[in-house]
Structures are given as structure tokens and as C-alpha cells.
Phi, psi and omega in degrees: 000140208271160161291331148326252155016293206274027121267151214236001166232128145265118166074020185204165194295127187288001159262047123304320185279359191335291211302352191260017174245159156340318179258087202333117174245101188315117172073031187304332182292340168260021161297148181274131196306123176119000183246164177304094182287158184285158177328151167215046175074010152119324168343288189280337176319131192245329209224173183298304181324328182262014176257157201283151169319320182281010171252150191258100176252144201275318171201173176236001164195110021255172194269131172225055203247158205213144183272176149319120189322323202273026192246018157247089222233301210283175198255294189245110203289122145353126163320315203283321222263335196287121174327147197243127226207085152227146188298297208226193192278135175301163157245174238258103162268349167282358171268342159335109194268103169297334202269014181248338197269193187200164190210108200261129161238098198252204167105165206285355162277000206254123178242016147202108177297133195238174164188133186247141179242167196315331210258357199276326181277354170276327209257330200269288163240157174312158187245140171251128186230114176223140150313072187248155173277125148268082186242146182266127163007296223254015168336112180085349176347312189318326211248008153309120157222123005306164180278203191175157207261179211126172187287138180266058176321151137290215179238033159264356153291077210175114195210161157251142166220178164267130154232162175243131186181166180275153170325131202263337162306318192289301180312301182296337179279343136352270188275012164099163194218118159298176177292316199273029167293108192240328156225203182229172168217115189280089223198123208257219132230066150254154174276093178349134166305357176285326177112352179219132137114183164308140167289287205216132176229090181250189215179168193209155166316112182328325190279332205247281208311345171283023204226183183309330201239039194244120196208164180219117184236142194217013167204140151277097173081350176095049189193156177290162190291136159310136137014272177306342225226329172140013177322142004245357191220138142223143162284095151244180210211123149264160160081027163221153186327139149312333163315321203247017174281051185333122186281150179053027213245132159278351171162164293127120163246127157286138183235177187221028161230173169273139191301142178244038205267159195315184184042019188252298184261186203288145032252048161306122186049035174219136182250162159315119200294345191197158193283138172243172185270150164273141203070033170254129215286169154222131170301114193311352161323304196280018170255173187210151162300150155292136165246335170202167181281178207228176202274136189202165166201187192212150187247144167222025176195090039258171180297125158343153185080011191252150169259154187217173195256158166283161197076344161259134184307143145229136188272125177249153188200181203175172169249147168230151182220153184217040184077238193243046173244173150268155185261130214232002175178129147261152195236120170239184199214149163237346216237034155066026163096351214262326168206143198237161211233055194286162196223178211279163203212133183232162170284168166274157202282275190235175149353136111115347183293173155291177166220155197270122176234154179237170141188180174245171173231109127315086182273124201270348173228176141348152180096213210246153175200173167223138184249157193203145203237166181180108196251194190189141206259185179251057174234335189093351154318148161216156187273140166317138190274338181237271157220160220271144141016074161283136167215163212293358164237043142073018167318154153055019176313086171225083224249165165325088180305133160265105159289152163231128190229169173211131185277140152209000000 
């Protein structure tokens, strides 16, 4: 990253920039007038302009962008690495009053509508910190044939981080929950790029907002959540579409319906009730929600493209997921599916986390190969070696990762 990049003061005294960051910056007053402060780890980044070279960014309104596969390596992904997913128009984040916002819970299933402010809500319920997988629906998109139209994800939209925040039950079980409770509606204040209405209002089953892996989050990584990620509250959810993990968010509706907030209906985030041929139109009667993710894994060690000598092992490592399953045996392959490999599988840190695997390879000659990696959960789903179900927006892609390396 260039010096340009990590800096966000030129030329001016550094405690001027105090107030725009998130975070308290210890001794900023004795920085020397003129100098530049360093990256800080991705927390302030606002625009396409502040993101670092290794990310590929897919358009910019709204801003989309995704790093290189092999730069989700870690156990727990780094803010700066994590892919990036907006809808609508960012809002304005140095203008954000923490001591102002709130977080309202209403809808017509709720039976003493509350609003809350960050601290009421810190202050209040117990605070919870679990590892959940964030992927987005349209994850791997790229690898779809025929192609489909959509953001052309690789197979990095898709990160674990740690957050902290209270239970999103414990805030409904506050304000009461009717019996005729059938979903949530979620909601943030970024905008639809028109400047009206919501960017994205989705929503999950009365049941996934009751469970463990449910959060109202107000820290990433042990830090407040970057910028990009959704500062200063986000709702998140492992093991279900990353969409409905709300950004900004400002409140949670009980409904005594299925949600009708943007982006809910079809086909936005819904595959086809039944297998279609590819490239086959579907009526939107015949789509269903995503409610949860599918069985997947990632090789993030070594980077495609690497050489290796021959007679030294090679290590190999990765991550694997399964929604709201466990991941119960990963496989890799060098010799094109023709024999497989299992390889070592540690569990997940909680529920809904990734979970990490290794092994080594004896590759026996010289050239070119490709290795492919592949799990299988704990129902016996396993991923398809080539591709998964095609359907017209390009869901759930989780067909087999490959890397390519050459022993020399």
C-alpha cells in the first residue's frame, strides 16, 4: 500500500483528524506537525479511492469489491481483507453523532415497541463475541456456465471475523414477542442509489433471530467495525446469506408476515423451487428464499501460481463451511477427482464459525497440476466437483476450489 493510501492527514496538524476516527488515537497530540498518519487498519476507508491495490473492485455505485483468494489465509479475516457488499449509497460517516443514534424495535408482532441508544444497549444486555462466516449469496457467481448476470464475485466473498455485541433475542425478548411472530425485518440508513427509500431491507425466520448466532454488533475484531463493514451497529447472522446481516442498522421489525422489505422479493436472493436446465427462464412464482448457506471450503494456501521443488512436501491449508451445519471431512485431490486425500479438519471456535484444515503433499513429478479441495457436512452433503444447480442469478455457487501450481 502506497503512502498515499495509508494516509488520511497531509499537511496539517494531527489532531485535527481525532474526531473522524472511530476510535480513541493514543498520544495523537505529540505526532510532529506535517506528518502523515499510518493505515489503521481499514476503519475509515469511505470511497473505491481508499481501498488498497489488492482488491478488485467490481463497480462503484454501489461499491463492491473483493481481495485475492489467498488473502484469506487467517482464522479470523482481518477487516482490511474483508470483502466489500453495498447496496445503495454509503452515508456520510464523519457525520454520525454515536451519542445520538438509536436502535428501534417495532413491527406489528413486537408488544412494547422500544428504541434504544448504543449505550442503553451495551449497558443493558449481556455482550456476546462468536466467529461467524459472512458469504455473500452470490459468492463464486464468476464460475457459473452460462454465466448470469450480477456482481462477477471470485470465491472471496466470503470472510469469519469475530463480533461483539448482545444477542438480537435477548433485545426482542425486551420488548415482547407475539405468538403470530413469523419473521424480522431489518433496517439500516444507507439509501437506495435513487436518494429514496431503503438500499436493502431483508429479513430472517422468527427462529434464526432467536438462536445463538444472532447478533446486534458494535465491534469487529475487537475494534469498532470499519467503515465498509457496516460502523457503528451491525445485525449479524452466521451461516445465512450476508445480505441480511444489516449494515448501519437502526432497528429490527417483527412481523406476523414474511418480510417485505427491498430486496426480499423475487428473484433478489432466491433460487428456483426446482432444478431447471441452464439458461432456463423461471417464473418468479417458482423462486424460495435463501435461508441458509451450503457446504463449501477454500484452499488459501499456497497462492495459485506457485512453484514448488520437487521432493518437498507441499503444505497445503484452507477454510471450510457449512451454513448452519458442521463441516465433518475435507478432501483434496491433485490428479483431477481420479483419488482423494483426506486431510486434517480442526473444529469450529463456535457454531456457524469456518473451520480450518491442513495437509501435506507429496506431488511425484515435475509439471503442472491443479489441486482441488472439497468437504462435506454433517447431513453427507458434499460439493459438487464441477458445478452446483444452475439458476438464473447465479446463487450458491459451490462447486469444487482449484488452485494451480507447478513442481519444478
Amino acid at each position: 500500500m502506497s503512502l498515499d493510501r495509508r494516509a488520511f492527514i497531509k499537511g496539517a496538524i494531527a489532531t485535527s483528524a481525532v474526531a473522524i476516527l472511530p476510535v480513541k488515537w493514543v498520544f495523537a497530540g505529540n505526532m510532529p506537525l506535517g506528518m502523515a498518519s499510518l493505515d489503521i487498519s481499514s476503519l475509515t476507508w469511505s470511497k473505491a479511492e481508499d481501498l488498497p491495490d489488492y482488491f478488485t473492485v467490481l463497480n462503484t455505485k454501489p461499491l463492491n469489491a473483493y481481495p485475492a483468494e489467498h488473502m484469506l489465509d487467517k482464522a479470523v479475516t482481518p477487516g482490511d481483507v474483508a470483502f466489500i457488499r453495498w447496496n445503495g449509497q454509503m452515508p456520510d460517516f464523519k457525520a454520525m453523532d454515536l451519542k445520538t443514534w438509536t436502535f428501534k424495535v417495532d413491527g406489528e408482532s413486537v408488544k412494547t415497541p422500544k428504541t434504544y441508544t448504543l449505550d442503553e444497549l451495551k449497558q443493558r444486555f449481556k455482550h456476546h463475541t462468536r466467529r461467524l462466516v459472512l458469504e455473500c449469496g452470490g459468492n463464486s457467481r464468476v464460475n457459473f456456465f452460462p454465466g448470469t448476470k450480477g456482481n462477477q464475485w471470485n470465491n472471496a466473498a466470503v470472510y469469519c471475523s469475530e463480533w461483539t455485541g448482545v444477542l438480537v433475542r435477548d433485545v426482542l425478548y425486551d420488548c415482547g414477542i407475539k405468538e403470530d411472530a413469523v419473521y424480522t425485518g431489518h433496517h439500516g440508513i444507507d439509501k437506495h442509489l435513487s436518494g429514496h427509500g431503503e438500499a436493502i431491507s431483508r429479513g430472517v425466520p422468527i427462529d434464526a433471530a432467536l438462536s445463538d448466532d444472532a447478533l446486534i454488533a458494535w465491534s469487529m475484531n475487537g475494534e469498532d467495525i470499519p467503515y465498509m463493514h457496516g460502523y457503528p451497529l451491525r445485525i449479524v447472522f452466521g451461516g445465512r446469506p450476508a445480505s441480511v446481516s444489516q449494515k448501519c442498522a437502526v432497528g429490527i421489525s417483527v412481523r406476523n408476515k414474511v418480510h417485505d422489505g427491498h430486496k426480499m422479493a423475487a428473484p433478489a436472493y432466491q433460487v428456483p423451487k426446482y432444478p431447471v436446465a441452464p439458461g432456463e427462464k423461471v417464473d418468479n412464482k417458482d423462486f424460495e428464499i435463501i435461508e441458509q448457506m451450503i457446504v463449501k471450503s477454500l484452499i488459501t494456501f499456497p497462492e495459485s501460481g506457485t512453484e514448488m521443488k520437487l521432493g518437498k512436501k507441499t503444505v497445503l491449508r484452507g477454510h471450510a463451511w457449512a451454513g448452519l451445519r458442521e463441516v465433518i471431512k475435507v478432501e483434496v485431490s491433485y490428479d483431477y477427482g481420479t483419488r482423494w486425500h483426506i486431510v486434517e479438519l480442526e473444529k469450529p471456535k463456535n457454531a456457524t464459525a469456518w473451520q480450518q484444515w491442513q495437509t501435506e503433499l507429496d506431488l511425484p513429478e515435475q509439471g503442472y497440476y491443479e489441486i482441488w479441495a472439497r468437504a462435506t457436512d454433517s447431513e453427507g452433503d458434499t460439493q459438487p466437483v464441477v458445478q452446483p444447480q444452475w439458476n438464473p442469478k447465479g446463487y450458491m455457487f459451490n462447486g469444487c476450489h482449484r488452485i494451480a501450481v507447478r513442481v519444478v
